[in-house]
ROMIDO-761867 format. One line per 5 residues: number of its first residue (from 1); their letters; for each residue x, y, z of C-alpha. Coordinates in steps of 0.25 Angstrom, whole numbers, plus 5000, padded with zeros to 4 digits. Example, Ala and Ser with C-alpha at 12.3 -4.5 7.8 and 13.67 -1.06 7.14 Angstrom:
1) AS) 5049,4982,5031 | 5055,4996,5029 $
***
This chain:
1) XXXXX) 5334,5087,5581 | 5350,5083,5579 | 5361,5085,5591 | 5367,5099,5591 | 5381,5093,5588 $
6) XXXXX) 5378,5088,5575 | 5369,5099,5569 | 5380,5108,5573 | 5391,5099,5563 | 5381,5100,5553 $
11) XXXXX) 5380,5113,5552 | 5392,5112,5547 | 5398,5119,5560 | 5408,5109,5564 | 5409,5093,5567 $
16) XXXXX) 5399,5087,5578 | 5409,5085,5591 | 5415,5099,5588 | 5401,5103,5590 | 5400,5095,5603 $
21) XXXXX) 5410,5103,5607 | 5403,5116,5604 | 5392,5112,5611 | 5401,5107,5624 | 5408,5122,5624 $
26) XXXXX) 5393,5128,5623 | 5396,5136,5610 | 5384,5130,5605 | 5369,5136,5607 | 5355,5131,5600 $
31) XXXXX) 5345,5143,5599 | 5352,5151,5608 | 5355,5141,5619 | 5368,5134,5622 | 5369,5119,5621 $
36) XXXXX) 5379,5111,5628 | 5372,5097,5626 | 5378,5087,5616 | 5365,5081,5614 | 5356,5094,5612 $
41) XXXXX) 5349,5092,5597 | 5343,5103,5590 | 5333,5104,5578 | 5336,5113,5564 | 5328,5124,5571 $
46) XXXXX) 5339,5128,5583 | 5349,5138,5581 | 5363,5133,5585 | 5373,5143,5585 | 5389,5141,5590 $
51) XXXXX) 5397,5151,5598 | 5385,5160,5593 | 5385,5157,5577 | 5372,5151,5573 | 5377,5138,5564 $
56) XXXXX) 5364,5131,5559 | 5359,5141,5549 | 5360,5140,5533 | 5373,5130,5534 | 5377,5128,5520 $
61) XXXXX) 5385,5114,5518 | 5398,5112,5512 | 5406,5101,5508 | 5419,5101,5503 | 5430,5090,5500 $
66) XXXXX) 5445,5092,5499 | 5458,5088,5495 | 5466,5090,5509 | 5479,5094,5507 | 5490,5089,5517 $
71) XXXXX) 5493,5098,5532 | 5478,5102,5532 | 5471,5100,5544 | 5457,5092,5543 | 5450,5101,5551 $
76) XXXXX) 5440,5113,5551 | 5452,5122,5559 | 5465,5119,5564 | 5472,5125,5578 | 5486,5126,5572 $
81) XXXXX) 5481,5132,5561 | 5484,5125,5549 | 5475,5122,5539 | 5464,5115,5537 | 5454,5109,5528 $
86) XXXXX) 5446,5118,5530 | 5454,5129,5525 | 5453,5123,5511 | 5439,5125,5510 | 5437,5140,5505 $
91) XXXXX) 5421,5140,5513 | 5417,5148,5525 | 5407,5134,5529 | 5414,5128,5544 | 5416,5115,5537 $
96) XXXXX) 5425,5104,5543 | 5432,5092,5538 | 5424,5077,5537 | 5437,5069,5543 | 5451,5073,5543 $
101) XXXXX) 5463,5069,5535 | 5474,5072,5541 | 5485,5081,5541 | 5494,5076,5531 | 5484,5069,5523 $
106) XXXXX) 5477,5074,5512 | 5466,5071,5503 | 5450,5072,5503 | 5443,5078,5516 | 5428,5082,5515 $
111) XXXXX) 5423,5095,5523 | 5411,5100,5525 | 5400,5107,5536 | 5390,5100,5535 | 5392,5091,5548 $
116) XXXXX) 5383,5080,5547 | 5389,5076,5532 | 5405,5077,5540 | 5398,5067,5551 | 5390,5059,5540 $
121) XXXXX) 5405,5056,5535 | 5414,5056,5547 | 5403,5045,5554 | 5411,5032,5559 | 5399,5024,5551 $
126) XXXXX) 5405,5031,5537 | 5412,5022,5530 | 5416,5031,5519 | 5429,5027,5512 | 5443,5037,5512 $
131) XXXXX) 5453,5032,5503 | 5467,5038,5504 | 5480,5037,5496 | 5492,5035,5506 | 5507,5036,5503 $
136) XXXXX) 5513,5025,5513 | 5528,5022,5518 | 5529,5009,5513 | 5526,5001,5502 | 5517,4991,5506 $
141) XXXXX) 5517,4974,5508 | 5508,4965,5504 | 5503,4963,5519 | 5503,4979,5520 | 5492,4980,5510 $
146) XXXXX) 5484,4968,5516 | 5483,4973,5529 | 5478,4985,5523 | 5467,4979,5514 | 5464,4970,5527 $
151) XXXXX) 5462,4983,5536 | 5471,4989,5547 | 5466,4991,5562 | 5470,5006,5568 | 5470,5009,5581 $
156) XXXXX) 5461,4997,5584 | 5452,4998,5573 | 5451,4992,5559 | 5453,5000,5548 | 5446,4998,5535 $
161) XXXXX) 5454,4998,5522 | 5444,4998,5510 | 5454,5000,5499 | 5470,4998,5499 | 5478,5001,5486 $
166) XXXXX) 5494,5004,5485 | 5493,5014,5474 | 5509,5016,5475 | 5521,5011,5479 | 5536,5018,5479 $
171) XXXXX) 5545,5006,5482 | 5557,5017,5485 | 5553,5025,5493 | 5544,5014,5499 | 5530,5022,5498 $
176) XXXXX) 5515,5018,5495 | 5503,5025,5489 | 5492,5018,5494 | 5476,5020,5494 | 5469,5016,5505 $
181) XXXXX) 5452,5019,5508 | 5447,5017,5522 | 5434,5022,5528 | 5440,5026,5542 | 5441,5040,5546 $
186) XXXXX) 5450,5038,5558 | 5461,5048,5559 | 5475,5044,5552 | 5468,5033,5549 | 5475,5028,5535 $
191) XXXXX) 5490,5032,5542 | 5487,5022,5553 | 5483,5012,5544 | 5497,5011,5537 | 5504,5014,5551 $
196) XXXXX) 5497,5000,5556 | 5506,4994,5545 | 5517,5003,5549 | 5517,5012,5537 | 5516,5026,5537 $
201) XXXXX) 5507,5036,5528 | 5515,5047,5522 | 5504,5054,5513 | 5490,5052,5513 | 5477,5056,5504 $
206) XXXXX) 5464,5056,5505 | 5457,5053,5492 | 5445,5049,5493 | 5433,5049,5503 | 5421,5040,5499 $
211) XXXXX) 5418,5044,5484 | 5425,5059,5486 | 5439,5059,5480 | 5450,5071,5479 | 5455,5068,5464 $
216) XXXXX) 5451,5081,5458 | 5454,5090,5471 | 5469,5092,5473 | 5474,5096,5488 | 5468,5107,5494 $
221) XXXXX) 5456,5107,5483 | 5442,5106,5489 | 5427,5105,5482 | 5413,5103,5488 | 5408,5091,5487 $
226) XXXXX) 5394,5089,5477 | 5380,5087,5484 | 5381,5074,5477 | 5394,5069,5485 | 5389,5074,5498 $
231) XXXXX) 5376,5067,5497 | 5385,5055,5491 | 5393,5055,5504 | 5379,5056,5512 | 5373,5045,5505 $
236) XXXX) 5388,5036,5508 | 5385,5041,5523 | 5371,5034,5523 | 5375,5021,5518 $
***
């Protein structure tokens, strides 16, 4: 018997709190019967349908990683109708985003429907590394750079920095290219680093997410990942 919420996101339907509030507004029912308890479980045998669509029959995952390009929203839809992640993915599956990046930022982002791989990965407990390339407004001091490998504290909280290496410097116009790996997933998280030191990010890229990388997927491009990357990331999850 699992909670109702969680076999809901791994049916790939959508993530585990929207599904809370599915259950809340009553769109949810289990063999016929609406359910309005958080806590109600329910076993591979019940029939659970939303707003009248069964959802747990024949599911067929998919995982996918792609190179987002920048103004793409990571999300599954969007209010103000621009385009999303989402979009990119030519499949008629309801798969979501693991994480976001953000507007402007571009770089490797995973999607999938299976919701217990996307909770797996997005679990505080994950330390799974993200490593970005960051161009910066200033070309940084020797004290820059040990503050950085040391580990800056945002918003209260100590940020990690596994890897810190200025790849580039433009002495005119007073730019770096930096790489930095981190294992937080808190949002704007690398931009607030540097504003901590008073420098601001003017492009960002993701390039790599634990042993996935983007080098042979140009912005835009997608692929689905290999049985043997996905069990790769599991196996990660369970160390």
């Amino acid at each position: 018997m699992e909670r109702l919420q969680k076999v809901i996101a791994a049916y790939g339907y959508t993530s585990r709190r929207k599904a809370e509030e599915l259950i809340k507004k009553q769109k949810v029912m289990v063999n016929g019967k609406i359910v309005t308890e958080l806590g109600s479980k329910v076993s591979e045998h019940d029939i659970i349908s939303i707003d009248g669509v069964i959802i747990n029959k024949d599911v067929k995952h998919e995982y996918y990683i792609l190179n987002k390009p920048r103004r793409v929203i990571s999300s599954a839809t969007d209010e103000a109708g621009r385009i999303t992640v989402v979009d990119l993915i030519d499949t008629d599956a309801r798969i979501y985003p693991i994480g976001r990046l953000d507007y402007d930022t571009t770089g490797l982002i995973l999607l999938t429907n299976d919701g217990e791989f996307a909770n797996t990965l997005m679990h505080p407990s994950m330390e799974i590394e993200k490593t970005y390339m960051a161009k910066i407004d200033k070309i940084l001091t020797k004290e820059d750079i040990l503050a950085l490998k040391k580990g800056i504290t945002v918003d209260k909280r100590k940020v990690e920095i596994r890897h810190f290496k200025v790849k580039k410097k433009d002495l005119e116009k007073g730019t770096s290219i930096v790489e930095i790996t981190i294992i937080e997933g808190r949002n704007h998280i690398v931009k607030k680093i540097f504003k901590e030191l008073g420098i601001n990010v003017l492009k960002l890229s993701r390039v790599s997410y634990g042993f996935l990388d983007i080098k042979n997927l140009k912005s835009g491009e997608y692929r689905n990942l290999t049985i043997k990357e996905i069990k790769k990331l599991y196996a990660s999850a369970k160390k």
